[in-house]
DSSP file (Angstrom, degrees, kcal/mol; ACC not computed):
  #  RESIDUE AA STRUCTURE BP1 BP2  ACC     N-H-->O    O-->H-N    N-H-->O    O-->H-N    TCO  KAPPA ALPHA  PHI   PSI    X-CA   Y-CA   Z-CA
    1    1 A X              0   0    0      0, 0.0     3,-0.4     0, 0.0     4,-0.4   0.000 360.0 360.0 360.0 -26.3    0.0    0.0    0.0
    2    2 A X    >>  +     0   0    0      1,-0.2     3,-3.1     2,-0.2     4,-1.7   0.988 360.0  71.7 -95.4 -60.2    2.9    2.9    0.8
    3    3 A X  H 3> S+     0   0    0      1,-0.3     4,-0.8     2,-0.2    -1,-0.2   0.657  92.3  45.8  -5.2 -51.3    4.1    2.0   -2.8
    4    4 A X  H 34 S+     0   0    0     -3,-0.4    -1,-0.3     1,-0.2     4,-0.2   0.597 106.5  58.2 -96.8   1.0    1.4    3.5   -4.8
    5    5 A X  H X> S+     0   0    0     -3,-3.1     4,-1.1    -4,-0.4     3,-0.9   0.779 107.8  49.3 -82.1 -13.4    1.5    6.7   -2.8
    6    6 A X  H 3X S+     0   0    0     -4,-1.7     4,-2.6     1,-0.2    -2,-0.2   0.869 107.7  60.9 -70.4 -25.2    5.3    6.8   -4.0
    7    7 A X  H 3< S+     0   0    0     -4,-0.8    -1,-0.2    -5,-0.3    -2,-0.1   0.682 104.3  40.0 -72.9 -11.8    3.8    6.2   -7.3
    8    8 A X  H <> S+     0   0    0     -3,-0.9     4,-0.7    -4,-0.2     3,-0.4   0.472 114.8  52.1-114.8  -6.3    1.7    9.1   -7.7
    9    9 A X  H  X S+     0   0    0     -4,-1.1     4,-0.6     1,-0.2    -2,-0.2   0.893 114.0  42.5 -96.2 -31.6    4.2   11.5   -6.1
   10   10 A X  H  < S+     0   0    0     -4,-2.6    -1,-0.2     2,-0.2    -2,-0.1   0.090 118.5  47.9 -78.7  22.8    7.3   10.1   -8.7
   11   11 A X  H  > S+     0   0    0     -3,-0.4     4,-3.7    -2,-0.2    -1,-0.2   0.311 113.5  51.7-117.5 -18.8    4.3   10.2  -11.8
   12   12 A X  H  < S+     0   0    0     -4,-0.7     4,-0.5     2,-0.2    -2,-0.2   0.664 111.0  41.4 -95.8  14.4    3.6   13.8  -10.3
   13   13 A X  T  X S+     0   0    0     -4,-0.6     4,-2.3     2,-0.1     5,-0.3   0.773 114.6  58.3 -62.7 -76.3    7.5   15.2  -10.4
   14   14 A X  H >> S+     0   0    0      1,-0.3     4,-0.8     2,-0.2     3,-0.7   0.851 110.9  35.5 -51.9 -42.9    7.5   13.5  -13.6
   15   15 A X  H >X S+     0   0    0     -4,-3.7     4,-3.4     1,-0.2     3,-1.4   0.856 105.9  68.5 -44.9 -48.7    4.5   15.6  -15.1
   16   16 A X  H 34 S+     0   0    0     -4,-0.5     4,-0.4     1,-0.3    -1,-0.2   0.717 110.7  32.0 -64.8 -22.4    5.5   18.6  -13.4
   17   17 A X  H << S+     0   0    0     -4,-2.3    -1,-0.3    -3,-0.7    -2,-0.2   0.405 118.4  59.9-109.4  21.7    8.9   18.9  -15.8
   18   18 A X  H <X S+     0   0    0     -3,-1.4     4,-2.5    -4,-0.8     5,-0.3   0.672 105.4  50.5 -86.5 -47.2    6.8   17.1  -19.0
   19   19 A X  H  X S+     0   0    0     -4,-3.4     4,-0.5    -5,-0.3    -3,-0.1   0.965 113.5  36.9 -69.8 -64.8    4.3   19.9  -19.0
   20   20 A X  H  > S+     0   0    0     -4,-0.4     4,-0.7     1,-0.2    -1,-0.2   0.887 121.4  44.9 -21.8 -74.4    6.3   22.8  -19.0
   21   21 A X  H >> S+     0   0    0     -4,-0.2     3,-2.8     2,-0.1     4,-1.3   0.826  99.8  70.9 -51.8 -51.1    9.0   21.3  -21.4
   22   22 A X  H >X>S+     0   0    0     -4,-2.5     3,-1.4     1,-0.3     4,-0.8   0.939 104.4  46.2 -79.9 -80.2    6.1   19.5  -24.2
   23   23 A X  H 3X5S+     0   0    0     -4,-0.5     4,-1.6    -5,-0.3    -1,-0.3   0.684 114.2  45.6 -34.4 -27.1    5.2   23.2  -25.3
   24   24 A X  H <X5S+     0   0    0     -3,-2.8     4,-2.1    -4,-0.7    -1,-0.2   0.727 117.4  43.7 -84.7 -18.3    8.9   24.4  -25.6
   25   25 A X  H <X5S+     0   0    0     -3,-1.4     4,-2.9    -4,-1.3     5,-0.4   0.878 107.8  54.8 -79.5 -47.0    9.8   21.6  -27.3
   26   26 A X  H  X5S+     0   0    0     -4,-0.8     4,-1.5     2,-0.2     5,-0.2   0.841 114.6  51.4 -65.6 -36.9    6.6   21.3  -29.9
   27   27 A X  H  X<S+     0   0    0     -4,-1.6     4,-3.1    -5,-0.5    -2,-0.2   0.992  97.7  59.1 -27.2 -83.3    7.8   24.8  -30.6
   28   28 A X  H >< S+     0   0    0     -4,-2.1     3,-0.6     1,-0.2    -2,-0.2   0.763 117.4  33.4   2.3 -94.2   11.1   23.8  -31.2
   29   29 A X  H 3< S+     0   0    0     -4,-2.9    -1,-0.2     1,-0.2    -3,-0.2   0.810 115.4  48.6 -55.8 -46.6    9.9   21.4  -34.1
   30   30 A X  H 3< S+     0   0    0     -4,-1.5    -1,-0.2    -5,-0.4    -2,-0.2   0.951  86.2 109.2 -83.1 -26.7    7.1   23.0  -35.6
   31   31 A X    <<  -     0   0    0     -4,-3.1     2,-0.2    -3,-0.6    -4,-0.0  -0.156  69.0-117.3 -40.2 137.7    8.8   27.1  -36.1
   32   32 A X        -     0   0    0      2,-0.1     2,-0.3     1,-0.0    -1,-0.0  -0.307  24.2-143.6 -74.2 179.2    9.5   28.1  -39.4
   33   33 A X        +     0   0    0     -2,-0.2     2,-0.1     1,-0.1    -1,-0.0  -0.533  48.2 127.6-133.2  64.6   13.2   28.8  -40.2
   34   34 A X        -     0   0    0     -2,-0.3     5,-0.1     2,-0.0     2,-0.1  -0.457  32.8-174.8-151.0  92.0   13.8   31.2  -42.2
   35   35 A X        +     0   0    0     -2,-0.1     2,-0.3     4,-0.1     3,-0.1  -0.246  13.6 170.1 -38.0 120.7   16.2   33.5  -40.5
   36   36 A X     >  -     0   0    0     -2,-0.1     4,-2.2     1,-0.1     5,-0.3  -0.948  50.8 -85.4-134.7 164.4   17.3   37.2  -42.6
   37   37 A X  T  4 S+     0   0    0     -2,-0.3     3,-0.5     1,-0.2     4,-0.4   0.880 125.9  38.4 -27.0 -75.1   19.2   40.6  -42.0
   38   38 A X  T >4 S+     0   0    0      1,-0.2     3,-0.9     2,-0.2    -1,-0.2   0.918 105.7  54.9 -57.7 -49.5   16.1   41.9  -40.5
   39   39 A X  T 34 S+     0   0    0      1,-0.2    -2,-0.2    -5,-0.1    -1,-0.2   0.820 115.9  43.9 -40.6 -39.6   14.4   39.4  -38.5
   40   40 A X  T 3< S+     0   0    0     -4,-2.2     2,-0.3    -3,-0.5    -1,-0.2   0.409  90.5 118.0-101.7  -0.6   18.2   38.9  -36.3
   41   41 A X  S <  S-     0   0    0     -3,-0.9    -5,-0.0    -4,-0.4    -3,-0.0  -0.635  84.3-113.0 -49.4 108.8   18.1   43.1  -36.5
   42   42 A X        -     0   0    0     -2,-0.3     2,-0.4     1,-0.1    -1,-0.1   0.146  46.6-175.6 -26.8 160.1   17.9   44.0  -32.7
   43   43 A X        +     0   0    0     -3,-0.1     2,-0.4     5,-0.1     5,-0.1  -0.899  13.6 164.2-161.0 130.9   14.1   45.7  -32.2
   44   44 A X  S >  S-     0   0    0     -2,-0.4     3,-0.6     3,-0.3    -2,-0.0  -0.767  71.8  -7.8-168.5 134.0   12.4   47.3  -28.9
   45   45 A X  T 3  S-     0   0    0     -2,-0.4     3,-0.1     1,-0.3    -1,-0.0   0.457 115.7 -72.4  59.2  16.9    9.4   49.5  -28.8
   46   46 A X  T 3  S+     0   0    0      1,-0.3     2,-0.6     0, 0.0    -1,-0.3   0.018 109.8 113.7 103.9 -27.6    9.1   49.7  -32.5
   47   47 A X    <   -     0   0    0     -3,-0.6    -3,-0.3     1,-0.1    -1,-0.3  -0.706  66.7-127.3-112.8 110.7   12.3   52.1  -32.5
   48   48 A X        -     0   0    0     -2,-0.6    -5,-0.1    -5,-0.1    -1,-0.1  -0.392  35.6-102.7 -63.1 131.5   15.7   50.9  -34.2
   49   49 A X        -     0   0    0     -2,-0.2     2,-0.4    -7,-0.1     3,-0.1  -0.366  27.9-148.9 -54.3 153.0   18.5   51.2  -32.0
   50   50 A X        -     0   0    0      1,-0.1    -1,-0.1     2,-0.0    -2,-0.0  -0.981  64.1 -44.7-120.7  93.7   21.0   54.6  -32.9
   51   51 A X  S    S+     0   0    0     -2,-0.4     2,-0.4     1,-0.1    -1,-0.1  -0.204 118.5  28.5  66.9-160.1   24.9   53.4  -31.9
   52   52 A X        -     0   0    0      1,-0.2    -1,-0.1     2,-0.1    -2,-0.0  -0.263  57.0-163.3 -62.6 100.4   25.8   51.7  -28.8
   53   53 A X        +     0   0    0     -2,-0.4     2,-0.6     1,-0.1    -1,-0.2   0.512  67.0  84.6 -50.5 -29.9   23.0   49.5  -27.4
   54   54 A X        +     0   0    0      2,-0.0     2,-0.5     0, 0.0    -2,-0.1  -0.834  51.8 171.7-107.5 121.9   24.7   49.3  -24.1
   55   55 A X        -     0   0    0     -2,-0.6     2,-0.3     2,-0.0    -2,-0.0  -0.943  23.9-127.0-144.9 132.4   24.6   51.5  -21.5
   56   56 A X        -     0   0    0     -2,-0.5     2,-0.8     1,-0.0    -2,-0.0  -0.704  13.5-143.3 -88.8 125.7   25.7   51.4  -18.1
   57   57 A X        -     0   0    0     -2,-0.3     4,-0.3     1,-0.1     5,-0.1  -0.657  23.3-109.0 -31.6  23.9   23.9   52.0  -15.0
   58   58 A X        -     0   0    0     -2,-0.8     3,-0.5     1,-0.1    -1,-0.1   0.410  27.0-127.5  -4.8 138.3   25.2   53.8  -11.6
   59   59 A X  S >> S+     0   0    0      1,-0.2     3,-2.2     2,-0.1     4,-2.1   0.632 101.8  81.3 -42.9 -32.0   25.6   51.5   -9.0
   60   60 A X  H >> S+     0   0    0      1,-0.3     4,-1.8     2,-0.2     3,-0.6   0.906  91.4  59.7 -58.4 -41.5   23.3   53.7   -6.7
   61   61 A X  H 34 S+     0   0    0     -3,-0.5    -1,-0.3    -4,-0.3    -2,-0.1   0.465 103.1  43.0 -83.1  -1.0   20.3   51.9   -8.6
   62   62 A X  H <> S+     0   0    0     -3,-2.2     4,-2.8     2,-0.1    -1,-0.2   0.281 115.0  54.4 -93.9 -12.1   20.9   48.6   -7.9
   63   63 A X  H <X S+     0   0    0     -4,-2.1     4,-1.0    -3,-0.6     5,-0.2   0.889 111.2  44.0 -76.1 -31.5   21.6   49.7   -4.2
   64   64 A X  H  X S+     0   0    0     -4,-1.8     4,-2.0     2,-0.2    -1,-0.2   0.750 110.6  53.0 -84.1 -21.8   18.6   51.3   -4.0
   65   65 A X  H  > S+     0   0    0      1,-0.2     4,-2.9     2,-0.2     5,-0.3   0.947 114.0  55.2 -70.7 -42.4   16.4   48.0   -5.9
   66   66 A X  H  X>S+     0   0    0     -4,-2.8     4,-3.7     1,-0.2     5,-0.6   0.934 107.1  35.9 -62.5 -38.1   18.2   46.2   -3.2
   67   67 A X  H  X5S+     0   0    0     -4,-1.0     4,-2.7     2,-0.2     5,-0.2   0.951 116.0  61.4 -63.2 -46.8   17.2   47.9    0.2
   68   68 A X  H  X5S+     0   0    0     -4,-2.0     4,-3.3    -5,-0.2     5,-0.4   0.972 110.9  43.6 -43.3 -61.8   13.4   48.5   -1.8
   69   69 A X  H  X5S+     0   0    0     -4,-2.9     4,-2.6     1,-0.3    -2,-0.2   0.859 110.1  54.1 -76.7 -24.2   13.5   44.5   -1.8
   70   70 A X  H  X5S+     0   0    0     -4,-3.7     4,-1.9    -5,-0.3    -1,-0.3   0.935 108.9  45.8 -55.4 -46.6   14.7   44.1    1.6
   71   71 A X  H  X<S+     0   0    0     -4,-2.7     4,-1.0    -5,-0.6    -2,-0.2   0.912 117.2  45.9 -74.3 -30.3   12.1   46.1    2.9
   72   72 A X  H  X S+     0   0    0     -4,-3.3     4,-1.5    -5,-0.2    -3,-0.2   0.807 109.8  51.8 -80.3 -27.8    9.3   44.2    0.7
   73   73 A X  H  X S+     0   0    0     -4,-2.6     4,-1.0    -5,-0.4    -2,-0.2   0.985 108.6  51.8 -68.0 -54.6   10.4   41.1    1.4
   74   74 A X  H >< S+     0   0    0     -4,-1.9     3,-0.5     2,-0.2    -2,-0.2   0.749 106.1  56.8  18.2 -86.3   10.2   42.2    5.2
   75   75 A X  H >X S+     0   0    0     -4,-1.0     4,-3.2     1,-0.3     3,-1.7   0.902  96.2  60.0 -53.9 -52.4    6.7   43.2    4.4
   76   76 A X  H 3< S+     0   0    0     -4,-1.5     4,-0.3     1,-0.3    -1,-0.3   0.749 112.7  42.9 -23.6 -57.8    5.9   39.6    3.2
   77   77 A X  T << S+     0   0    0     -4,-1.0    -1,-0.3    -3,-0.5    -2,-0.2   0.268 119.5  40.9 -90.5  -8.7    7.0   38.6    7.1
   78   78 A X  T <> S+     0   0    0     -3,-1.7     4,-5.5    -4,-0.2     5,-0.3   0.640  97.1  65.5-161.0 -66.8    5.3   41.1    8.8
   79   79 A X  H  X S+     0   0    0     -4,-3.2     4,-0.9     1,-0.3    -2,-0.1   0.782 106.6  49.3 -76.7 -16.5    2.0   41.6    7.2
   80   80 A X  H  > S+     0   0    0     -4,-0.3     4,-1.6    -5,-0.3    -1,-0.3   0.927 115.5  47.2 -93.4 -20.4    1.0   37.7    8.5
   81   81 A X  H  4 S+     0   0    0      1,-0.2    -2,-0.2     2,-0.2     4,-0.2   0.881 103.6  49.0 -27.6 -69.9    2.1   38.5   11.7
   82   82 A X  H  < S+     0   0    0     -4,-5.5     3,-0.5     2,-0.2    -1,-0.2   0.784 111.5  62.0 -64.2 -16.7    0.6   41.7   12.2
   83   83 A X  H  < S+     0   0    0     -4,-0.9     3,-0.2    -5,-0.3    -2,-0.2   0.962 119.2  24.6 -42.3 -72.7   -2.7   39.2   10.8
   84   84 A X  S  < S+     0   0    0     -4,-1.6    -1,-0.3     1,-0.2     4,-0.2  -0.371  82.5 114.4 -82.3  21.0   -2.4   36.9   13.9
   85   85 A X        +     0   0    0     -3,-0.5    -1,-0.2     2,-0.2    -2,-0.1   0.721  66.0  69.2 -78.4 -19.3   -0.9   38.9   16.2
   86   86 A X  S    S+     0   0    0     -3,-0.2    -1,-0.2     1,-0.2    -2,-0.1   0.930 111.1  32.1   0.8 -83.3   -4.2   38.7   18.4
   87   87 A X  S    S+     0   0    0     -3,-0.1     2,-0.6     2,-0.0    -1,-0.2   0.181  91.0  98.7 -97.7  11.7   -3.5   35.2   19.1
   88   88 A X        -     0   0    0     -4,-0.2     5,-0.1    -7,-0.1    -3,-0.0  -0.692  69.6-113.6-104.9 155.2   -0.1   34.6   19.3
   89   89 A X    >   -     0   0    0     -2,-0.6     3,-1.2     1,-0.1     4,-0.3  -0.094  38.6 -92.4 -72.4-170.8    2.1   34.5   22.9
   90   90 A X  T >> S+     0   0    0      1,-0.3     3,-0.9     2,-0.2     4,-0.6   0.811 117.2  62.1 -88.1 -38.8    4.8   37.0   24.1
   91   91 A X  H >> S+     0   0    0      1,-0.3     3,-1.3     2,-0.2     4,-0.6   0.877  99.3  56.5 -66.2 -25.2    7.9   35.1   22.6
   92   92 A X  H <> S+     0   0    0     -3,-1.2     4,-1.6     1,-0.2    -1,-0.3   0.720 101.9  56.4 -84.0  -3.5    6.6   35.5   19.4
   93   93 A X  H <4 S+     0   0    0     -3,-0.9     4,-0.4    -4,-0.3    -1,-0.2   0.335 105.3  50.0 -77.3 -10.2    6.5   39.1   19.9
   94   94 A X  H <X S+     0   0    0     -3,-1.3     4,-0.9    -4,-0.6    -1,-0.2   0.506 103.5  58.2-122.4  -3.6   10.0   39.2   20.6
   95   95 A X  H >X S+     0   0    0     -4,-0.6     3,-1.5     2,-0.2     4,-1.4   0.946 112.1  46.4 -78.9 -67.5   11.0   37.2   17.4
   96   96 A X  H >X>S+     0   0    0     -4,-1.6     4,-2.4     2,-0.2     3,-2.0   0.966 111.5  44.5 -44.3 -68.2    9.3   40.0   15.6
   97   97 A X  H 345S+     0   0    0     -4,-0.4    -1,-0.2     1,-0.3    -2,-0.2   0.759 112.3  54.6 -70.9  -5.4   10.9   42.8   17.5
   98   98 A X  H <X5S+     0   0    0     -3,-1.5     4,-1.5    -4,-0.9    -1,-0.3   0.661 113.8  53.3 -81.3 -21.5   14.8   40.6   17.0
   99   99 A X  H <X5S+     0   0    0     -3,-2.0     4,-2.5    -4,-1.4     5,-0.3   0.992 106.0  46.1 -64.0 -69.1   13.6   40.9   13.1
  100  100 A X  H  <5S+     0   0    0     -4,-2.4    -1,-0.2     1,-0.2    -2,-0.2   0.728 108.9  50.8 -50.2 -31.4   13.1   44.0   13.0
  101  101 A X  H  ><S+     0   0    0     -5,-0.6     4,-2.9     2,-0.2     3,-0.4   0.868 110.8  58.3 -90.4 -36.6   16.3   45.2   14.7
  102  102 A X  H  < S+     0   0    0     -4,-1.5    -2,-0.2     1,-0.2    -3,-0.1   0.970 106.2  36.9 -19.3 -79.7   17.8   43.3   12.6
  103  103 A X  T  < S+     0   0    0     -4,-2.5    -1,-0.2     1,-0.2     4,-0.2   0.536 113.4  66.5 -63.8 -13.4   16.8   44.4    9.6
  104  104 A X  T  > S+     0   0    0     -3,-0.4     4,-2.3    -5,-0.3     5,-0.4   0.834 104.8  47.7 -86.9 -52.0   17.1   48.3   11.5
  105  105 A X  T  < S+     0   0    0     -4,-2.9     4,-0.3     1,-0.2    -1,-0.2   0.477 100.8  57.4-110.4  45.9   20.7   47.9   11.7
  106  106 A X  T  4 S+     0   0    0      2,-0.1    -1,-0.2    -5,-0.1    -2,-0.2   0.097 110.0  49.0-110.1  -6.1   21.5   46.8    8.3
  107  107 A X  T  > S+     0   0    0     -4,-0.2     4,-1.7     3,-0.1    -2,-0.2   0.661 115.9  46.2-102.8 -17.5   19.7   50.2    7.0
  108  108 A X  H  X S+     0   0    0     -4,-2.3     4,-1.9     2,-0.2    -3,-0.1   0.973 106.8  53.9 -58.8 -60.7   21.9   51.9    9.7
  109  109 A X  H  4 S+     0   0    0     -5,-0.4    -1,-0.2    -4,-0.3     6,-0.2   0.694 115.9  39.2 -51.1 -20.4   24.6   50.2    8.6
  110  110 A X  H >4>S+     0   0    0      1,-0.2     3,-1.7     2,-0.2     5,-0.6   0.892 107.6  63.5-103.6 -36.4   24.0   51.5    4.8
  111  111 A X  H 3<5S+     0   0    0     -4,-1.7     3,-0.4     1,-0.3    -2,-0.2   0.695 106.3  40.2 -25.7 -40.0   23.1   54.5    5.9
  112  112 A X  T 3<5S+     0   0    0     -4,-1.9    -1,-0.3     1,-0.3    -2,-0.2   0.144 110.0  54.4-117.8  29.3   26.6   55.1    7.3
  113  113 A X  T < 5S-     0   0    0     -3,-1.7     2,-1.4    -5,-0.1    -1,-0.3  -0.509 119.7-109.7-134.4  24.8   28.9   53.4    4.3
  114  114 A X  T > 5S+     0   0    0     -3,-0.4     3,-5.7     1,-0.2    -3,-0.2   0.262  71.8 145.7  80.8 -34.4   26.8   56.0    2.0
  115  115 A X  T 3 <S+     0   0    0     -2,-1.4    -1,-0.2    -5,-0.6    -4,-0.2   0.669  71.4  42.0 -23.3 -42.3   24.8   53.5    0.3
  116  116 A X  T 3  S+     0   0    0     -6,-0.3     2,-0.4     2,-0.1    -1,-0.4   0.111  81.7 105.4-104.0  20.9   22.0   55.7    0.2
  117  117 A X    <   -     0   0    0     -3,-5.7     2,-0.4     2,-0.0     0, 0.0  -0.974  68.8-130.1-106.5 152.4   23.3   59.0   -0.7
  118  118 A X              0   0    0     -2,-0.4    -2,-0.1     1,-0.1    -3,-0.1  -0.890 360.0 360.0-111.1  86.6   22.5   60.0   -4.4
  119  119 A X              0   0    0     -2,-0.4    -1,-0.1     0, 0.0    -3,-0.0   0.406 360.0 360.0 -99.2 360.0   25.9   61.1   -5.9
C-alpha cells in the first residue's frame, strides 16, 4: 500500500517537468526557419537602436532596488504577523521585534557606508 502513494508522487514530479517542457519543445519542431538581415536586426518598442545598445547604470540603482526588496520582502513577514498577532504569545512578539532590529541595523549600517546618498 505505501508503494502506490510513491507512485503518484514520482508520476507527479515527472509531469510537473513534462508539462512545461512539451510546449517548448513542440515549438522547437514546428517554427519556421527562415532566419534574414532583418528578422536577427535588434528591435524594442518599434524604434531601431541609434549606436551603442549598451549602457551602463550607476551602481546607486541597484543599491537602491536592493534595500526596496529588503524592505518588501520584510513586508511579506510582517504583514501575517501583524494578521495573527491577536493570538499569538509574548515570545513571538519578541521574534518579531529581534527581526526588526535586525533588519534596522542593516539600514543603519547603509546608511553610514553611504549606500543611500545619491551622488
Amino acid at each position: 500500500m505505501q508503494t502506490n502513494e510513491w507512485i503518484f508522487i514520482g508520476l507527479f514530479f515527472l509531469l510537473a517537468g513534462v508539462f512545461p517542457a512539451a510546449p517548448i519543445v513542440i515549438a522547437q519542431v514546428l517554427r519556421p526557419r527562415k532566419p534574414n538581415k532583418v528578422k536577427l536586426e535588434t528591435y524594442e518598442c518599434g524604434i531601431e537602436t541609434k549606436g551603442d545598445a549598451w549602457v551602463q547604470f550607476k551602481v546607486q540603482y541597484y543599491l537602491y532596488a536592493l534595500v526596496f526588496l529588503v524592505f518588501d520582502v520584510e513586508m511579506v513577514f510582517l504583514f501575517p504577523w501583524a494578521v495573527a498577532s491577536n493570538g499569538l504569545p509574548w515570545f513571538a512578539l519578541v521574534q518579531i521585534l529581534i527581526f526588526v532590529g535586525l533588519l534596522g541595523l542593516g539600514l543603519v549600517y547603509d546608511w553610514r557606508k553611504g549606500a543611500l546618498e545619491w551622488q
